[in-house]
N, CA, C and O atoms as CSV, one atom per row, in Angstrom:
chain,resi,resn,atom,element,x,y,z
A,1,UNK,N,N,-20.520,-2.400,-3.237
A,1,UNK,CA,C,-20.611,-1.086,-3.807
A,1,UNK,C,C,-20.963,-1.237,-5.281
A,1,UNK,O,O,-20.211,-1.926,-5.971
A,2,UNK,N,N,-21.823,-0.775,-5.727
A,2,UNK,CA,C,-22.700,-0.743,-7.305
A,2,UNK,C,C,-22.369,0.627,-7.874
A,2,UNK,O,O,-22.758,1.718,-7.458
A,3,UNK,N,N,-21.465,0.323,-9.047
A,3,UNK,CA,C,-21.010,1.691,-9.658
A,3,UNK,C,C,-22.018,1.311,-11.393
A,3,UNK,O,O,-22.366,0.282,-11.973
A,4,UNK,N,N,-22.105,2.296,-11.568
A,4,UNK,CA,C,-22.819,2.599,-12.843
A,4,UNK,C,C,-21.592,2.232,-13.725
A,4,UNK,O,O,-20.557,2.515,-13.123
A,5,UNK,N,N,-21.316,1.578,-15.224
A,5,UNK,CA,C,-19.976,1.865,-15.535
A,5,UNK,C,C,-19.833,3.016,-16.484
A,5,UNK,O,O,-18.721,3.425,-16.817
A,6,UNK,N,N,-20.654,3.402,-16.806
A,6,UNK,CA,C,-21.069,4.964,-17.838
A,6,UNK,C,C,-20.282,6.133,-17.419
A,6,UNK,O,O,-19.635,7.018,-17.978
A,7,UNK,N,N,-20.750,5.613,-15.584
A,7,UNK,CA,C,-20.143,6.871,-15.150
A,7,UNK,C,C,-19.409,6.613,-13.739
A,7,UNK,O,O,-19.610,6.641,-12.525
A,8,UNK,N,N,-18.714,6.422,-14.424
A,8,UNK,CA,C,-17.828,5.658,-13.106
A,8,UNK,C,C,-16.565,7.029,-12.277
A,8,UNK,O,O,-15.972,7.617,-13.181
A,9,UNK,N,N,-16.294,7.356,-11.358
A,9,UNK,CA,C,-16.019,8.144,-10.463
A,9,UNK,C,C,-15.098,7.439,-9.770
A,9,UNK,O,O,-15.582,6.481,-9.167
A,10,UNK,N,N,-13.974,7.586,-9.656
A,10,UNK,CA,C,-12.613,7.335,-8.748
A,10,UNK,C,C,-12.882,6.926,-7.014
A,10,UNK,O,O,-13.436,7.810,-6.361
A,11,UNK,N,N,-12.697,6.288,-6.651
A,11,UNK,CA,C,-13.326,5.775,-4.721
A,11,UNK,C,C,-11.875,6.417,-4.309
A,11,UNK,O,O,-10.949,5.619,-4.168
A,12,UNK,N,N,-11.706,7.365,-4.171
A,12,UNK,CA,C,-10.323,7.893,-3.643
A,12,UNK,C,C,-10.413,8.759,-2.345
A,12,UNK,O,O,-9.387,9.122,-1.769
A,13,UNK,N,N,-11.651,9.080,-1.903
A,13,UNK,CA,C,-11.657,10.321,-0.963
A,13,UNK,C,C,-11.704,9.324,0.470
A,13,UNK,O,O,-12.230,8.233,0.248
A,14,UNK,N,N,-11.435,9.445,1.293
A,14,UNK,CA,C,-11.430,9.219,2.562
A,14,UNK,C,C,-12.965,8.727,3.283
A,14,UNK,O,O,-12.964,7.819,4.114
A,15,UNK,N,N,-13.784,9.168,3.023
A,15,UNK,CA,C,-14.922,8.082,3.213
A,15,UNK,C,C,-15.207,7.281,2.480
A,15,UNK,O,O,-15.905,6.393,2.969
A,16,UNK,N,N,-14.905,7.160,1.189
A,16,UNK,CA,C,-14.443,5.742,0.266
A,16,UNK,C,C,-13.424,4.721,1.159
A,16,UNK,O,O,-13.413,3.497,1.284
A,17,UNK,N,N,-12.627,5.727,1.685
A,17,UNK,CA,C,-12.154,4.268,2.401
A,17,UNK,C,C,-12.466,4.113,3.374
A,17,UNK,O,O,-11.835,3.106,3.695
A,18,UNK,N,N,-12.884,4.319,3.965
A,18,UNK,CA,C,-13.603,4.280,6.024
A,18,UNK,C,C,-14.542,3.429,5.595
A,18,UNK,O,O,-14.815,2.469,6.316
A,19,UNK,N,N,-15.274,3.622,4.246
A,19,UNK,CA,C,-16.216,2.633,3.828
A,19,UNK,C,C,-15.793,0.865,3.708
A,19,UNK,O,O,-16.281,-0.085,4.319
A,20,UNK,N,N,-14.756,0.900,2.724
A,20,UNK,CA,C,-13.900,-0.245,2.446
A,20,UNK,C,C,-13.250,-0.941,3.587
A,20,UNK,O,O,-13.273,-2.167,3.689
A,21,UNK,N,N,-12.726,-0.232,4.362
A,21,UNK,CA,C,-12.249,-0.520,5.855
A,21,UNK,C,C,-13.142,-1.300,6.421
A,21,UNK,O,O,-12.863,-2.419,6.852
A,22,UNK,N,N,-14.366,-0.746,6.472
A,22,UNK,CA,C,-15.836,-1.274,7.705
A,22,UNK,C,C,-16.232,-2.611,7.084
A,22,UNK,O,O,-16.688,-3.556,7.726
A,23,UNK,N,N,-15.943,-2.588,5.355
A,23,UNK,CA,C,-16.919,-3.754,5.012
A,23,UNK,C,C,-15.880,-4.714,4.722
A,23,UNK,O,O,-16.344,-5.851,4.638
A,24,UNK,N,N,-14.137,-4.620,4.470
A,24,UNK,CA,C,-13.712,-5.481,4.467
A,24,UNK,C,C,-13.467,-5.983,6.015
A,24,UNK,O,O,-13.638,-7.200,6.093
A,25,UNK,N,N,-13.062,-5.284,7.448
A,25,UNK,CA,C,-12.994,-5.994,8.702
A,25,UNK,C,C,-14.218,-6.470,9.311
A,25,UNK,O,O,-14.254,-6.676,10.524
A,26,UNK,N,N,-15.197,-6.655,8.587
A,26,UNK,CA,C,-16.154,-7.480,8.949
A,26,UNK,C,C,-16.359,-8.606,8.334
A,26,UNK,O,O,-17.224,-9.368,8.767
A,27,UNK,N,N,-15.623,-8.924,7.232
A,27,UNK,CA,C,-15.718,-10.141,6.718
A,27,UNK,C,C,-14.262,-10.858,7.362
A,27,UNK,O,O,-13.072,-10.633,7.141
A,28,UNK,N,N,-15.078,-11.966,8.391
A,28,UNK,CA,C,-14.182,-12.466,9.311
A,28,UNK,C,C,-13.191,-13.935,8.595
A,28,UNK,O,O,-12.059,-14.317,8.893
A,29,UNK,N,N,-13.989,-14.377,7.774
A,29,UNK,CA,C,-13.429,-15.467,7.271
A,29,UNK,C,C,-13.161,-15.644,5.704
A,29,UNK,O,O,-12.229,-15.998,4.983
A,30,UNK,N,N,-14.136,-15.322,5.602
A,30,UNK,CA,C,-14.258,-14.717,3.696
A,30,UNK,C,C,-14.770,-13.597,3.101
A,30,UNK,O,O,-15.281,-12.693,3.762
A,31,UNK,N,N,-14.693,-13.582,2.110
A,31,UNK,CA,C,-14.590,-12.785,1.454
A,31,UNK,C,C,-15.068,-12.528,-0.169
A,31,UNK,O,O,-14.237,-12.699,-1.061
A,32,UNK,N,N,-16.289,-12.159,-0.446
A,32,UNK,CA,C,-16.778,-12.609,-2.108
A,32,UNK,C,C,-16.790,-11.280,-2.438
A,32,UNK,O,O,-17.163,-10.377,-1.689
A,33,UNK,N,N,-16.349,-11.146,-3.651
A,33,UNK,CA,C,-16.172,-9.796,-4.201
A,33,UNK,C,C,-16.526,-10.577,-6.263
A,33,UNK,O,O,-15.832,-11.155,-7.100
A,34,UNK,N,N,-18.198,-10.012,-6.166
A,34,UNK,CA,C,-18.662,-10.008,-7.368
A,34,UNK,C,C,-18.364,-8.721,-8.179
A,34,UNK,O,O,-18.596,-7.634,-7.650
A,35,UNK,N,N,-17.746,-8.803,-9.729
A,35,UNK,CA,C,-17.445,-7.811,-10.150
A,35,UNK,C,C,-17.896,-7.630,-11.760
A,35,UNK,O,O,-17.929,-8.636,-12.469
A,36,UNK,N,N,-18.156,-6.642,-12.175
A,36,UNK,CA,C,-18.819,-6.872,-14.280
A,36,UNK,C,C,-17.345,-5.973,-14.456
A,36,UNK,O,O,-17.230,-6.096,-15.675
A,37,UNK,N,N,-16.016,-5.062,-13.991
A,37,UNK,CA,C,-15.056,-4.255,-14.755
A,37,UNK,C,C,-14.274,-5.037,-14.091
A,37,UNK,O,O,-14.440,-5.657,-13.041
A,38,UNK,N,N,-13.108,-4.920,-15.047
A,38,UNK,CA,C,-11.939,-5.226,-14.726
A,38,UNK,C,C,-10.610,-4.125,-14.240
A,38,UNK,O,O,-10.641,-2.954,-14.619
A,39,UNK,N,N,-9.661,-4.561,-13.517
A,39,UNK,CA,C,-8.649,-3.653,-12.784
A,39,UNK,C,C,-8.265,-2.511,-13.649
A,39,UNK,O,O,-8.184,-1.320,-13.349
A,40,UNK,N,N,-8.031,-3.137,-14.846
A,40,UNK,CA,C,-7.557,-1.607,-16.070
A,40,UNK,C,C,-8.521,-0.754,-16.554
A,40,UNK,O,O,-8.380,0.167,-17.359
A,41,UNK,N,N,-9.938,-1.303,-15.754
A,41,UNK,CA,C,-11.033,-0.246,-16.365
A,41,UNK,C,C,-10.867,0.878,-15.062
A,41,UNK,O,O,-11.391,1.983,-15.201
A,42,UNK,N,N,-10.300,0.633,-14.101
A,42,UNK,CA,C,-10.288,1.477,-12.735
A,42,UNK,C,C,-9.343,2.279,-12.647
A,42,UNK,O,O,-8.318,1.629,-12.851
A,43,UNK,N,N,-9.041,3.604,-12.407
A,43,UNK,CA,C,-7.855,4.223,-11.955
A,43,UNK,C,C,-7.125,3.723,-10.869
A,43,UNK,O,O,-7.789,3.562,-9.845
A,44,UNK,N,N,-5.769,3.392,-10.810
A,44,UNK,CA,C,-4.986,3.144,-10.207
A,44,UNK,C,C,-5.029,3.823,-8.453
A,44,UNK,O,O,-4.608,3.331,-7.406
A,45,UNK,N,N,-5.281,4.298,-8.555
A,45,UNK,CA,C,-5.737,5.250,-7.729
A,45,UNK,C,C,-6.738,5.069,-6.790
A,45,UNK,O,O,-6.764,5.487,-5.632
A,46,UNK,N,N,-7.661,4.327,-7.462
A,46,UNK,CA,C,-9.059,3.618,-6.970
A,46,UNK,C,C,-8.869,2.921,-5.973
A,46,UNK,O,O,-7.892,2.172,-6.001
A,47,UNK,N,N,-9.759,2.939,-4.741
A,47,UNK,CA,C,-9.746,1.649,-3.970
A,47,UNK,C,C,-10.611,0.325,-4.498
A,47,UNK,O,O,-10.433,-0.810,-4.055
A,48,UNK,N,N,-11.363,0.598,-5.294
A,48,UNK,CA,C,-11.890,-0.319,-6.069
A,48,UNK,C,C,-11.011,-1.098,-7.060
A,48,UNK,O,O,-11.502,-2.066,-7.641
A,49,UNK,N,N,-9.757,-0.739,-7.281
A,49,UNK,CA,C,-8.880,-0.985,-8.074
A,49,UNK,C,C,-7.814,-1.913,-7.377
A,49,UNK,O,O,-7.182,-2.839,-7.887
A,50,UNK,N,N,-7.766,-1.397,-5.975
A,50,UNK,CA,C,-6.624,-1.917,-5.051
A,50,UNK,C,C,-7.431,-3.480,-4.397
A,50,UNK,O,O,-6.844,-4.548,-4.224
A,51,UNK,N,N,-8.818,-3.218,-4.141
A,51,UNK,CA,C,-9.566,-4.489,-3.703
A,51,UNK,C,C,-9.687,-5.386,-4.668
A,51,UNK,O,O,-9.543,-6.575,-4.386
A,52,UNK,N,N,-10.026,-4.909,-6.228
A,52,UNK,CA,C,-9.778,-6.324,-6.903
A,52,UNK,C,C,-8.374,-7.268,-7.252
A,52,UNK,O,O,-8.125,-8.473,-7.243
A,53,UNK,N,N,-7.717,-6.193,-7.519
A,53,UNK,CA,C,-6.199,-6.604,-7.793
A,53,UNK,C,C,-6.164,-7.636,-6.342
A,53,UNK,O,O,-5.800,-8.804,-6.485
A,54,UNK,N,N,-6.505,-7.197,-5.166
A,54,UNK,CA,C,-5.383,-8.153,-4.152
A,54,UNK,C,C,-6.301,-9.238,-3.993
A,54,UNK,O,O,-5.977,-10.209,-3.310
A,55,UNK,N,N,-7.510,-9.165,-4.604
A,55,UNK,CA,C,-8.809,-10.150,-4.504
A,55,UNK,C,C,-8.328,-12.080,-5.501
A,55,UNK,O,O,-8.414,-13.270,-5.195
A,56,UNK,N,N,-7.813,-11.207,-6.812
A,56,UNK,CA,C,-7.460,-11.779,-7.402
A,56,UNK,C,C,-6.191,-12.108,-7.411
A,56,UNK,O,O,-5.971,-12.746,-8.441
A,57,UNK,N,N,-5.129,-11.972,-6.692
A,57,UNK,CA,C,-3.772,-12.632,-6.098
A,57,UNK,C,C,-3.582,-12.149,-5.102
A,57,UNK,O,O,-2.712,-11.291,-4.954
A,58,UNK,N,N,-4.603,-12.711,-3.835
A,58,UNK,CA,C,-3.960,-12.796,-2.085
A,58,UNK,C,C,-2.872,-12.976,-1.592
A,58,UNK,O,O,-2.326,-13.908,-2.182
A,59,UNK,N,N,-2.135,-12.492,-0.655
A,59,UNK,CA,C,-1.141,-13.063,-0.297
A,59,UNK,C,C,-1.266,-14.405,0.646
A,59,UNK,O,O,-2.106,-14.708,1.493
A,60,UNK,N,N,-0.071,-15.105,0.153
A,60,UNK,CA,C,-0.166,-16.672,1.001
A,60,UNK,C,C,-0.103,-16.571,2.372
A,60,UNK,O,O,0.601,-15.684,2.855
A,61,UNK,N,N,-0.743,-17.355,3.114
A,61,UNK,CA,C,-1.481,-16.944,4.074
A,61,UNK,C,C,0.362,-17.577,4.960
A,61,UNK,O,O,1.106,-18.462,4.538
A,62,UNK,N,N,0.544,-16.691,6.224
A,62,UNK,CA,C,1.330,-17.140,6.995
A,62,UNK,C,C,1.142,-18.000,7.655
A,62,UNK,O,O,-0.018,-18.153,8.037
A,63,UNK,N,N,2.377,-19.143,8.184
A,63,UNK,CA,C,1.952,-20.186,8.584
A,63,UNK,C,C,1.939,-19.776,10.037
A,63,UNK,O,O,2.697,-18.825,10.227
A,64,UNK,N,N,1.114,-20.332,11.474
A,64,UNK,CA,C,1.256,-19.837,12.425
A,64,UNK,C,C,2.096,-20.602,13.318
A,64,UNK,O,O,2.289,-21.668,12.733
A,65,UNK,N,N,2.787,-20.618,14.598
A,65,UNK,CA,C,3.313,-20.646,15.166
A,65,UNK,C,C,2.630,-21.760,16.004
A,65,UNK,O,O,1.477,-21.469,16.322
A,66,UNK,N,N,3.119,-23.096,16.481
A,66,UNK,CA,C,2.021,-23.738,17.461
A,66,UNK,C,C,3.483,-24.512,18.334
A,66,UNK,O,O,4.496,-25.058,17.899
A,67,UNK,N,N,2.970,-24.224,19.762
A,67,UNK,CA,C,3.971,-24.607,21.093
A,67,UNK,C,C,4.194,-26.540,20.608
A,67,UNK,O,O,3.378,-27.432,20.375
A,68,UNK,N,N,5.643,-26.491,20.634
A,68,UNK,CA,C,5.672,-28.100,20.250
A,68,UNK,C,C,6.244,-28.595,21.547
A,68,UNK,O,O,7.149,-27.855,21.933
A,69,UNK,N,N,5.961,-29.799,22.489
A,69,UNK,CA,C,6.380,-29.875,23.305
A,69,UNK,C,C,7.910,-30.094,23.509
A,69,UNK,O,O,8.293,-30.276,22.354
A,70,UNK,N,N,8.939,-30.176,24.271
A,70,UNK,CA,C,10.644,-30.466,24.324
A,70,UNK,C,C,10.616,-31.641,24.625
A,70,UNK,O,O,11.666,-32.266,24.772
């Protein structure tokens, strides 16, 4: 998503996120998120705000479960 930063507009409405939804569950393994603003230039509010923040501290990935024999 290419925002102008002059005029930058809040991603808050509901096809902002149906959008974010579609393009983050298609990235099956990774994930590159090129950016020129930073989180405090975004309203809190923003989903553009919520994707960089968790971009830049992911949560640690859970470890999975694997059958050990008895």
């Amino acid at each position: 998503m290419v925002v102008d930063g002059r005029n930058v507009i809040a991603a808050t409405g509901r096809h902002h996120e149906r959008r974010f939804n579609v393009a983050a569950s298609r990235a099956r393994d990774q994930m590159w998120l090129f950016h020129s603003m930073t989180a405090d230039q975004l309203s809190s509010k923003d989903l553009r705000h919520s994707l960089l923040t968790y971009m830049q501290s992911p949560p640690r990935p859970t470890p999975t479960l694997t059958s050990q024999p008895m």
